[in-house]
N, C-alpha and C positions, 0 to 999 in steps of 0.2 A: 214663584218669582214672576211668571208671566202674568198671572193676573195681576199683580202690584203694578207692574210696567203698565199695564192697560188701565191700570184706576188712574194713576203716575201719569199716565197721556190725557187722561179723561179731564183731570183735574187742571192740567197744564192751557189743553184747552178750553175750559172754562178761564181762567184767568187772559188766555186772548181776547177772547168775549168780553170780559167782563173790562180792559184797560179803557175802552172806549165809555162806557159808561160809567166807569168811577171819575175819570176827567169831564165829563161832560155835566153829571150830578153836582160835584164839586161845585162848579160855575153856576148851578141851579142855585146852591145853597148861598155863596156872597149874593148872588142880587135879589132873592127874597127872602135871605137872612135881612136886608137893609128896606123891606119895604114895597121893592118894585116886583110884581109877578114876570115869570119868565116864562113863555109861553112857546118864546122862539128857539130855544135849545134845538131844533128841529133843523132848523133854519141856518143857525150859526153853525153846527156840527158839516152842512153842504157847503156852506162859504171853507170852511179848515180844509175839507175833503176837495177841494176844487183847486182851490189855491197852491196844496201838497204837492198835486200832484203835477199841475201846471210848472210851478217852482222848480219838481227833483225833474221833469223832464228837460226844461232848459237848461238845469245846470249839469245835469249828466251831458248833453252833447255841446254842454262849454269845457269839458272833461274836468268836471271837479269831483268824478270818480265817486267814493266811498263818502265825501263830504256831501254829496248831493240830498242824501233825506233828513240828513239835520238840516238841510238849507230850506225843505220843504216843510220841515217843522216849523220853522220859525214864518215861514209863512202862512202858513195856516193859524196862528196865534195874531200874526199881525192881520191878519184880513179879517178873522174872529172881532177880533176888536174893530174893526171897522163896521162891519154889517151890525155888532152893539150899539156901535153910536146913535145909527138910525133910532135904535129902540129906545134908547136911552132919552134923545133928543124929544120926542114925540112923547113918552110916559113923564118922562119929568119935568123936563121943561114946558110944556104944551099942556100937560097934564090930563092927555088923549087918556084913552079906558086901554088899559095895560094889557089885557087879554087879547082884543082888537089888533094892538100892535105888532104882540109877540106873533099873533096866524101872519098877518101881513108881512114880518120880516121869513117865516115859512113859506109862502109861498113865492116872492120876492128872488130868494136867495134859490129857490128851485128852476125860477122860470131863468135869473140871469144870468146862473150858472152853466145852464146847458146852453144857452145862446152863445156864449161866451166859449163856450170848448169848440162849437160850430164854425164861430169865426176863426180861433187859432187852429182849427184843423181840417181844415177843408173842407167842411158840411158834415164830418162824422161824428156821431152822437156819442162819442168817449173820446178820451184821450189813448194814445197809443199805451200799450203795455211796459213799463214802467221795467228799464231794464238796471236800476240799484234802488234795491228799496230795505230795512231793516230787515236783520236776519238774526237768530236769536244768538242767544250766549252765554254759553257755560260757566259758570264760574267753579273755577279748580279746584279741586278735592269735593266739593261740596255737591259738584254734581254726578258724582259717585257712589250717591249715598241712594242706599234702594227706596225705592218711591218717591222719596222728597226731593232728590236729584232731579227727577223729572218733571215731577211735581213743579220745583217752584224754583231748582238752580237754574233751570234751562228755558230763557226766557227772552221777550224781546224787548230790549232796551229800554222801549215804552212803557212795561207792563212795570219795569224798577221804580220809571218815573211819576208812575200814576199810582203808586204806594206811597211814595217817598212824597208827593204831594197832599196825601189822607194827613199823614202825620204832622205836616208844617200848616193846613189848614186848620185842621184839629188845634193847634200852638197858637197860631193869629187870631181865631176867633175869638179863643176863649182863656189865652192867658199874655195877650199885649192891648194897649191902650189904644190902638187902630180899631180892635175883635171888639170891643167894650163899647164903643161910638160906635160903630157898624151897627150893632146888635139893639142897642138905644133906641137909634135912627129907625129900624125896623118894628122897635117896639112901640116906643111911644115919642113920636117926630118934633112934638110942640114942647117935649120936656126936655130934649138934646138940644133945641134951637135953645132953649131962656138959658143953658149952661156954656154957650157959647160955641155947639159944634156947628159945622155948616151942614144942614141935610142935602142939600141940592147936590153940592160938591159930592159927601160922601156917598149917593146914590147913584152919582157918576160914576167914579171908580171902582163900585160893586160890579155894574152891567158892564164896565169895561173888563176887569176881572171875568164876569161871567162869560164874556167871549171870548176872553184870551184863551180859558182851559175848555170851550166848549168847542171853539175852532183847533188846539190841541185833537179833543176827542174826535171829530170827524178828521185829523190829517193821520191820526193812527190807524184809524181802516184803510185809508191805502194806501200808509207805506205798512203796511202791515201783511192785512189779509188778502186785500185786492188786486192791489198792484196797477189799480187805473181808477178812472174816477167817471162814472153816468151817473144817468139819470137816479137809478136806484140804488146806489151806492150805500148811505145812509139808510134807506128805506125801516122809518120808524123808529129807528136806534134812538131817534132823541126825546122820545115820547116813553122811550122804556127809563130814558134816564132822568127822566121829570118822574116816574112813578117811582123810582129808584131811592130820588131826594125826598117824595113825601113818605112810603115806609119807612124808609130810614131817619124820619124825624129831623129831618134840616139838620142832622149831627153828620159831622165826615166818617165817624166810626158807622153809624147804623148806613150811611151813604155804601161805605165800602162792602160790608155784609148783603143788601141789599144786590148790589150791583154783581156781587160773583153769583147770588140767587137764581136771577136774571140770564147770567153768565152761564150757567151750568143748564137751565133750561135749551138755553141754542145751542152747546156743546150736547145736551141729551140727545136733541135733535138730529145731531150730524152722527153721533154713535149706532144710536137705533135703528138707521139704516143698512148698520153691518149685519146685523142679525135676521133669519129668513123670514121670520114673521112679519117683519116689515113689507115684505112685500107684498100681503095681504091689506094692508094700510093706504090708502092713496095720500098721494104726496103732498098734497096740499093739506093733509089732515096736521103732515108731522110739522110743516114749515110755520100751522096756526101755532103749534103750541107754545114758543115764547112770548107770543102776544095774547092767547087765551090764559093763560097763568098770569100776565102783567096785569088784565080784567081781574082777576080773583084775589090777586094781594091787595088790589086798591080798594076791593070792594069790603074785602074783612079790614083796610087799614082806615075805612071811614068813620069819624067817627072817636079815633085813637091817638090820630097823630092831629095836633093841635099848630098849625101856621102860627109863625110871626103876628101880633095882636093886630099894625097898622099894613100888614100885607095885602096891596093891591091898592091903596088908600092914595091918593094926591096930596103932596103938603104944598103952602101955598106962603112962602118965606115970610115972616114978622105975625104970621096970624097963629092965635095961642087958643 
């Protein structure tokens, strides 16, 4: 029974890990399902995580108590969406080199963010310590149940929504008439244009989309795990979630499998220092290991997972 409870934990906290990276993938996949390479998930994941936490701190001591990390939620989706536009504006509009973009809104969104927490709090390099943030939750009877109770009933609210978004992505792409143009758009631009879709428009609302749930995934880390918001906060999460979207094949199913992969590597991470042999390990050996395994799925996934046909491409409206 105690070893269940300790896979049961193991496996719970892989799904911590992994919420922020299946929201963030997710957002990969609309706006280079539609064309536009997204380089900046990096970037957009800082602006959510910045925003979150700024948000739940003003509104916890405007006393809106328990409402305050949904308050942070939605600001992190809205601000997500803002630092997209930039991207968005510049790769499609402009028809700037989309790669170029995406580092620039990464580093951008690194340098303004921490400037930005400086001025609201008095030259210190984080936000104070985040006193309401999600806490998980049991759902009844079901989290009763040996291993998978722990497993997957006892969870953070996030982790529900970052499932329950796999499924309704998986439904829009690929079986309503929005998924069908999206996907066109992404494929082949000049043959959606002569059928009457707008690409511009629709490459819009991808990258908007892509921040909405990429500024989600960085405001889960700290109403989540952190509970504040620095410099290193992020630190790489959205570069695991771009390797996330290409193994997983720009599908939300191979995105979700992927991202608990990922998930369970950083949760391996934090386990294997219970045990004594770690301590023979230096510590920065254990902290490589979710981003030395992230090198090794991309390297066996080269090769296999085949991009969107006009991925990265500039369309240039009436031209066929």
């Amino acid at each position: 029974m105690e070893f269940l409870t300790t896979l049961g934990d193991m496996f719970n906290t892989t799904l911590v890990f992994s919420t922020a990276l299946i929201l963030a993938a997710l957002g990969g996949i609309f706006s280079e399902r539609s064309g536009v390479i997204n380089i900046g998930l990096e970037g957009l994941m800082t602006a959510g995580a910045f925003s979150s936490a700024v948000a739940t701190y003003y509104a916890s001591e405007a006393g809106m108590g328990s409402v305050s990390p949904w308050v942070g939620l939605i600001a992190g989706l809205l601000f997500g969406v803002m630092f997209s536009l930039i991207h968005a504006v510049a790769s499609i509009t402009f028809s700037a080199n989309q790669v170029v973009s995406g580092v620039v809104i990464n580093f951008l969104a690194a340098g303004v963010t921490v400037y930005l927490v400086k001025i609201l709090f008095d030259g210190a390099g984080e936000t104070t310590t985040l006193q309401t943030v999600f806490s998980k939750i049991s759902i009844p009877f079901l989290s009763d149940i040996p291993f998978l109770g722990v497993a997957l009933f006892t969870a953070y609210p996030t982790t529900y929504l970052a499932l329950i978004l796999v499924a309704v992505t998986y439904y829009v792409l690929f079986k309503t008439p929005f998924g069908l143009r999206l996907r066109a758009v992404g494929e082949h631009p000049s043959a959606a244009d002569t059928v009457g879709i707008k690409v511009q428009k629709m490459r819009y609302l991808a990258v908007m989309l892509s921040g909405a749930l990429a500024g989600l995934g960085g405001a889960t880390i700290t109403l989540t795990t952190t509970s504040s918001f620095s410099h290193n906060t992020i630190s790489g999460q959205g570069f695991i979630a771009l390797a996330a979207m290409i193994f997983g094949k720009w599908n939300p199913i191979g995105v979700l499998g992927a991202a608990i992969f990922f998930g369970f590597a950083q949760a391996l991470k934090n386990f294997v220092q219970l045990f004594d042999f770690a301590a023979q390990i230096p510590t920065e050996f254990i902290y490589m290991l979710p981003y030395v395994l992230t090198i090794l799925v991309l390297v066996g996934a080269v090769g296999r997972a085949t991009p969107p046909s006009s991925l990265g491409e500039p369309y240039f409206p009436g031209k066929r």
